[in-house]
ZADO-1210 file (C-alpha; in nm, 4 decimals, padded with zeros to 6 digits):
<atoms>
<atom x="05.8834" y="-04.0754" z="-11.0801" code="UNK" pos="1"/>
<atom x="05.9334" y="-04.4712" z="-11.0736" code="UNK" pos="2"/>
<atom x="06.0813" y="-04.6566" z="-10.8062" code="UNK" pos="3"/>
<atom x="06.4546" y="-04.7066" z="-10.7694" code="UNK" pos="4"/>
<atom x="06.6246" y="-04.9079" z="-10.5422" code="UNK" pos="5"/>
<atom x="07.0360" y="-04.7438" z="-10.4960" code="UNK" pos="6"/>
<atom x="07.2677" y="-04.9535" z="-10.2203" code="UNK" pos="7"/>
<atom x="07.5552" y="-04.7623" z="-10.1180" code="UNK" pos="8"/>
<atom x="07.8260" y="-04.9193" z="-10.2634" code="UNK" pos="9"/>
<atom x="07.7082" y="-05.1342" z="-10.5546" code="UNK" pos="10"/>
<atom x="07.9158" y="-05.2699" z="-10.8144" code="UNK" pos="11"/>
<atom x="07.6899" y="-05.1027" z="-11.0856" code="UNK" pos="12"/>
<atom x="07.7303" y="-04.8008" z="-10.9710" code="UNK" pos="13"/>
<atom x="08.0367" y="-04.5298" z="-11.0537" code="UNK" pos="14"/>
<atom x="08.3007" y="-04.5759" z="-10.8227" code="UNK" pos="15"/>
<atom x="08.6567" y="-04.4714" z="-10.7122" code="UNK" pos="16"/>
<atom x="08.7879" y="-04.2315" z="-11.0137" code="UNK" pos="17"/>
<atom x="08.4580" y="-04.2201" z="-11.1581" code="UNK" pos="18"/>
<atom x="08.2772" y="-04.1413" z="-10.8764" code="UNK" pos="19"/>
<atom x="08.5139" y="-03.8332" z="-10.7367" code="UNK" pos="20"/>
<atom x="08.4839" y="-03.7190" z="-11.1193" code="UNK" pos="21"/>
<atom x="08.1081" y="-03.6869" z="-11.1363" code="UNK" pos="22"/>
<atom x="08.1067" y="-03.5456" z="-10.7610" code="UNK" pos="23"/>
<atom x="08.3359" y="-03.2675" z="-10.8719" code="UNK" pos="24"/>
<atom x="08.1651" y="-03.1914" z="-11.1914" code="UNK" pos="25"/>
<atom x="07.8683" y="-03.2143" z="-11.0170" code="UNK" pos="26"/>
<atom x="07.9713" y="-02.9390" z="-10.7106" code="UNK" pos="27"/>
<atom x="08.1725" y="-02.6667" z="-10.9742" code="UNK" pos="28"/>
<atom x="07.8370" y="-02.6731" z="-11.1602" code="UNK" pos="29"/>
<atom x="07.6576" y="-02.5561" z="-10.8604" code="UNK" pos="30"/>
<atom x="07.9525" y="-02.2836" z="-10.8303" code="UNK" pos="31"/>
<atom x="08.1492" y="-02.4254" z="-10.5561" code="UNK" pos="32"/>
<atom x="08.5409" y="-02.4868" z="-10.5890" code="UNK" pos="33"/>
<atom x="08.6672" y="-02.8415" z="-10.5271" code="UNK" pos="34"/>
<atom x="08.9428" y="-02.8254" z="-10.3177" code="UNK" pos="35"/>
<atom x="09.2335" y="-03.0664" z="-10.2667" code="UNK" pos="36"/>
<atom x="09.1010" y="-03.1096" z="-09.9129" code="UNK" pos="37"/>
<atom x="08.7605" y="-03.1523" z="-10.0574" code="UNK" pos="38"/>
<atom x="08.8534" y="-03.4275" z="-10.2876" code="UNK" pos="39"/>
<atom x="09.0305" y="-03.5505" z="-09.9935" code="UNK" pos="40"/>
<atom x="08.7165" y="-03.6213" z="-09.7333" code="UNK" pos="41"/>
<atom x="08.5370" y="-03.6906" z="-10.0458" code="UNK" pos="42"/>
<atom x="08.7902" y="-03.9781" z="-10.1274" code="UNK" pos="43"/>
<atom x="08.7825" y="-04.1253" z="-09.8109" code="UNK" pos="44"/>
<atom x="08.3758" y="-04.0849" z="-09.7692" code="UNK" pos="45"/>
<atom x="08.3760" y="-04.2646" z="-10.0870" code="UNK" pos="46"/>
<atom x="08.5988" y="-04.5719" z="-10.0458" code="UNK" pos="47"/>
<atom x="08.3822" y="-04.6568" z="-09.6775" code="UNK" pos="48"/>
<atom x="08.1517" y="-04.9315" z="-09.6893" code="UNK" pos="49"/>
<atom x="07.9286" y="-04.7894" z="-09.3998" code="UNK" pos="50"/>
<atom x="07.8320" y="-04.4596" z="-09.2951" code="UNK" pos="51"/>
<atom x="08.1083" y="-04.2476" z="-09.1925" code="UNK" pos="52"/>
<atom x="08.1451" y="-04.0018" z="-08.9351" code="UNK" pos="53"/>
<atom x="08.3261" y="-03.6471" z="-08.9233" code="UNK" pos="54"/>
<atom x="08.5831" y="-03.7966" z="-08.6727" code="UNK" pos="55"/>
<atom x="08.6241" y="-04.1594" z="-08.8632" code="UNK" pos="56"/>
<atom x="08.7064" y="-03.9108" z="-09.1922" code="UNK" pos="57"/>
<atom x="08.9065" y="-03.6660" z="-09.0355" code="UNK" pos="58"/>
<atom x="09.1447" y="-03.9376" z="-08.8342" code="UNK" pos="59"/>
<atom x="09.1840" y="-04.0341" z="-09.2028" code="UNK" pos="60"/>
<atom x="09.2219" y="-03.7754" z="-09.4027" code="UNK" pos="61"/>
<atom x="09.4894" y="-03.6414" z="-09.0872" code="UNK" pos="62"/>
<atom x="09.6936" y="-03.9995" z="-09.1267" code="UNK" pos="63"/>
<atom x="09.6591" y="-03.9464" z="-09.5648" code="UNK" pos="64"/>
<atom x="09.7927" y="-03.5520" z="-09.5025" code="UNK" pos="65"/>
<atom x="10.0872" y="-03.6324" z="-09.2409" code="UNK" pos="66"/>
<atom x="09.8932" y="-03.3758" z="-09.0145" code="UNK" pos="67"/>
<atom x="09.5754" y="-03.3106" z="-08.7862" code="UNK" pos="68"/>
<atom x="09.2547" y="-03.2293" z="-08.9562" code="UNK" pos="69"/>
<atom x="09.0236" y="-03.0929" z="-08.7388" code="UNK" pos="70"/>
<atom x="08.6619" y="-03.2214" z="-08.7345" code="UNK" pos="71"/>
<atom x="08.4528" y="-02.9211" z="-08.7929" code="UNK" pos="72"/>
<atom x="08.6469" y="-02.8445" z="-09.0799" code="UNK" pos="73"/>
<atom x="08.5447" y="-03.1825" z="-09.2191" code="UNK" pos="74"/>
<atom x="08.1534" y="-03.0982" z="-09.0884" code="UNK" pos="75"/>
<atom x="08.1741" y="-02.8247" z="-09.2840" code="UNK" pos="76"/>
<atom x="08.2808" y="-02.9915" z="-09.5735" code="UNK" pos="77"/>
<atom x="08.0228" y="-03.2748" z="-09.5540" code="UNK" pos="78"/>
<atom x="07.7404" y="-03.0603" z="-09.5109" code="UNK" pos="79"/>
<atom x="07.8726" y="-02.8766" z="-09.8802" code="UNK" pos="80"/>
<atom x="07.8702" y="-03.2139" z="-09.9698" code="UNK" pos="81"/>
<atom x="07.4877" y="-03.2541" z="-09.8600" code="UNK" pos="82"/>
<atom x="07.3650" y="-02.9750" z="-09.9738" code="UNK" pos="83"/>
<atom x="07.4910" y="-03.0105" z="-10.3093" code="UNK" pos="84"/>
<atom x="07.3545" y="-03.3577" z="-10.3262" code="UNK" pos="85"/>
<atom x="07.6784" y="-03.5877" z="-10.2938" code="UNK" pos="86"/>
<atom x="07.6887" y="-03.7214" z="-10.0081" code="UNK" pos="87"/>
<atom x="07.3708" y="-03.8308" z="-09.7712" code="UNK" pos="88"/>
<atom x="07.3684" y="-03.8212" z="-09.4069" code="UNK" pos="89"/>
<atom x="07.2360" y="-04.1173" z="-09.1805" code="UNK" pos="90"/>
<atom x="07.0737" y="-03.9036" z="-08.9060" code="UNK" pos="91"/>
<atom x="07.0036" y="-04.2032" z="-08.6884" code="UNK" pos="92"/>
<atom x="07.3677" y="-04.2773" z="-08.6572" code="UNK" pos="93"/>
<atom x="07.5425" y="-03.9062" z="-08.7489" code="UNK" pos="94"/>
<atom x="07.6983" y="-04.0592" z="-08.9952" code="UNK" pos="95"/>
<atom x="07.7909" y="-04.0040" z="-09.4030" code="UNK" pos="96"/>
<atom x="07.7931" y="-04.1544" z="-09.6871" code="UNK" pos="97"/>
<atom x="07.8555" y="-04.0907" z="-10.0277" code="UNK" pos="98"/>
<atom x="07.6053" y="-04.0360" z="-10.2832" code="UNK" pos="99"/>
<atom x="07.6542" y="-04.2544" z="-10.5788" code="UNK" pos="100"/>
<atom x="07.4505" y="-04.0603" z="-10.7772" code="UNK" pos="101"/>
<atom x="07.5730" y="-03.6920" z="-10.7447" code="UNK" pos="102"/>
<atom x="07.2750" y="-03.4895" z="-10.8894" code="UNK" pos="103"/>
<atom x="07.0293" y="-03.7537" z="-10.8516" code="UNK" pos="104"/>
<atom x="06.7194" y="-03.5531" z="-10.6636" code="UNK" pos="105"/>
<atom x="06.5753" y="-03.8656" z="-10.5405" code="UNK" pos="106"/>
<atom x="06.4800" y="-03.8412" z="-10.1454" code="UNK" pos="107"/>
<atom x="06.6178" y="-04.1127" z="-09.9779" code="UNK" pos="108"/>
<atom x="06.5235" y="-04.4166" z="-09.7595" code="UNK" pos="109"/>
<atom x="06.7898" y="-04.5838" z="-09.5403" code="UNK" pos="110"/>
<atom x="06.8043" y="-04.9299" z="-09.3964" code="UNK" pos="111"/>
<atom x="06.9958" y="-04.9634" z="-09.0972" code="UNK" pos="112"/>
<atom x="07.1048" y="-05.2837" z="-08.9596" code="UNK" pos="113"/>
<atom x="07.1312" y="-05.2781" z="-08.5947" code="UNK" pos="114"/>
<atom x="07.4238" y="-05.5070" z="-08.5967" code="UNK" pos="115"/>
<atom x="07.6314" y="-05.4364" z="-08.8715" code="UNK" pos="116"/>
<atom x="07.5981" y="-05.0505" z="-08.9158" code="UNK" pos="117"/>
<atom x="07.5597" y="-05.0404" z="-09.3115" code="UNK" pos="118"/>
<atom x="07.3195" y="-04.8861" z="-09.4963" code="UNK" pos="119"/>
<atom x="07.1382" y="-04.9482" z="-09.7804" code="UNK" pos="120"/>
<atom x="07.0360" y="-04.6515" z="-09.9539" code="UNK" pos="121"/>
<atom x="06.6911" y="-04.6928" z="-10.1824" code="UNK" pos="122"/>
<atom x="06.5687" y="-04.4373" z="-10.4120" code="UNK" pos="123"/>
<atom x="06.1060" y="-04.4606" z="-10.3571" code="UNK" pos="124"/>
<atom x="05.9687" y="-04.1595" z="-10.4833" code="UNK" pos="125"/>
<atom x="05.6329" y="-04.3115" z="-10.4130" code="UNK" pos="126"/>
<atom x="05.6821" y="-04.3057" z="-10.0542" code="UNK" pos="127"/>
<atom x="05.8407" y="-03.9911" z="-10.0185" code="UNK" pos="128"/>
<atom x="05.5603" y="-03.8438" z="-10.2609" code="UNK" pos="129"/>
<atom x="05.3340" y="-03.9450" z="-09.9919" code="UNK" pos="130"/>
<atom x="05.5382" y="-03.8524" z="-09.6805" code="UNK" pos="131"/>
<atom x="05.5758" y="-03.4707" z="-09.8885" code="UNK" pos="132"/>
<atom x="05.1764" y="-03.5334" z="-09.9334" code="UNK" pos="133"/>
<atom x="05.1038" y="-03.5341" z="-09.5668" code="UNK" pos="134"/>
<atom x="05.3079" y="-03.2935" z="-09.5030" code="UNK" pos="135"/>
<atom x="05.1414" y="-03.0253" z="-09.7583" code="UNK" pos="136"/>
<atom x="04.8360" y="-03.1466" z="-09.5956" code="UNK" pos="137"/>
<atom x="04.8902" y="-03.0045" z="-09.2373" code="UNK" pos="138"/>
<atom x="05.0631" y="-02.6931" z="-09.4111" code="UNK" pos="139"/>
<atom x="05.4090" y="-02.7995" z="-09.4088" code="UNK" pos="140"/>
<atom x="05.6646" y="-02.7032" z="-09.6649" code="UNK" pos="141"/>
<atom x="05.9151" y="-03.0505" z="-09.6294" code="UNK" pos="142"/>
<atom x="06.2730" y="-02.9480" z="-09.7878" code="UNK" pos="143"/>
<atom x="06.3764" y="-03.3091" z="-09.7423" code="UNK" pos="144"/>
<atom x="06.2365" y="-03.6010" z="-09.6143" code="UNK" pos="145"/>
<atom x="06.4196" y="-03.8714" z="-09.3667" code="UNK" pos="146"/>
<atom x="06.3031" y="-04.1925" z="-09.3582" code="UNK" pos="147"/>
<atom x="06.5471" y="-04.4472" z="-09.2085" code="UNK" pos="148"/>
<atom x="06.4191" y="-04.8049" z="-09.1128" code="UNK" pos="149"/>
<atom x="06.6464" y="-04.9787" z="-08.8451" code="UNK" pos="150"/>
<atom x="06.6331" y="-05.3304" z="-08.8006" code="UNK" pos="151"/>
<atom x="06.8932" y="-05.6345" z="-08.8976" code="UNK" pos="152"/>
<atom x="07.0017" y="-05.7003" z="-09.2540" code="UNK" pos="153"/>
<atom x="07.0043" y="-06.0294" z="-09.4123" code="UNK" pos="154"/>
<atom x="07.3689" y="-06.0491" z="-09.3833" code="UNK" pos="155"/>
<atom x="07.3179" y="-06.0467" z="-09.0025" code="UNK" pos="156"/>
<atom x="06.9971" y="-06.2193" z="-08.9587" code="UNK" pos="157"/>
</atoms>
């Protein structure tokens, strides 16, 4: 597969409208319902400029819904959401954020600025290739590889 390079939020990319449509589409053809509360934390994952966690998403979701969404429910949610491939989560920081590319089967590389806290999400399927490589190698099946590179952004350099 060739290289791609995906930021989180770029302007290229489906967004808003677009983005919760191909997220749904993407999640009822894997069988799964989307929900109202679904499209909800999906909304509000989506419109974040850095990763996200389940208590930043459920304080909002609870102020959009007039009432108290618990956290785990929203866990829950986001790890439907990671499973079926539209959302990513930022283990260093146990944090979400939205795929922009729902169905794109691309493992992931994250670049963490220290300062800030955003992300950049880029798509190498060379590297990953060779991280699933060394893995075979000593015997190990890898269902997804995490590769997250912290360090300051240029913004904050």
């Amino acid at each position: 597969m060739a290289q791609h390079a995906h930021h989180t939020h770029d302007h290229a990319e489906p967004t808003g409208a677009r983005l919760a449509t191909a997220a749904r589409s993407t999640l009822e053809a894997k069988g799964e319902q989307w929900t109202e509360m679904r499209g909800d934390i999906f909304a509000v994952l989506a419109a974040e400029e850095k990763p996200a966690s389940a208590y930043d998403i459920a304080d909002k979701v609870s102020q959009k819904r007039g009432k108290r969404v618990a956290p785990n429910s929203v866990y829950r949610i986001l790890d439907l959401f990671v499973t079926n491939n539209l959302a990513q989560r930022v283990e260093s920081a146990n944090a979400y954020i939205a795929n922009a590319h729902p169905g794109c089967l691309h493992d992931c590389i994250f670049l963490v600025c220290k300062v800030c806290h955003e992300a950049t999400h880029i798509d190498d399927d060379t590297l990953t290739r060779q991280v699933r490589g060394v893995a075979a190698h000593e015997g190990f099946s890898a269902d997804r590889p995490v590769i997250e590179v912290l360090g300051t952004c240029a913004k904050c350099a």
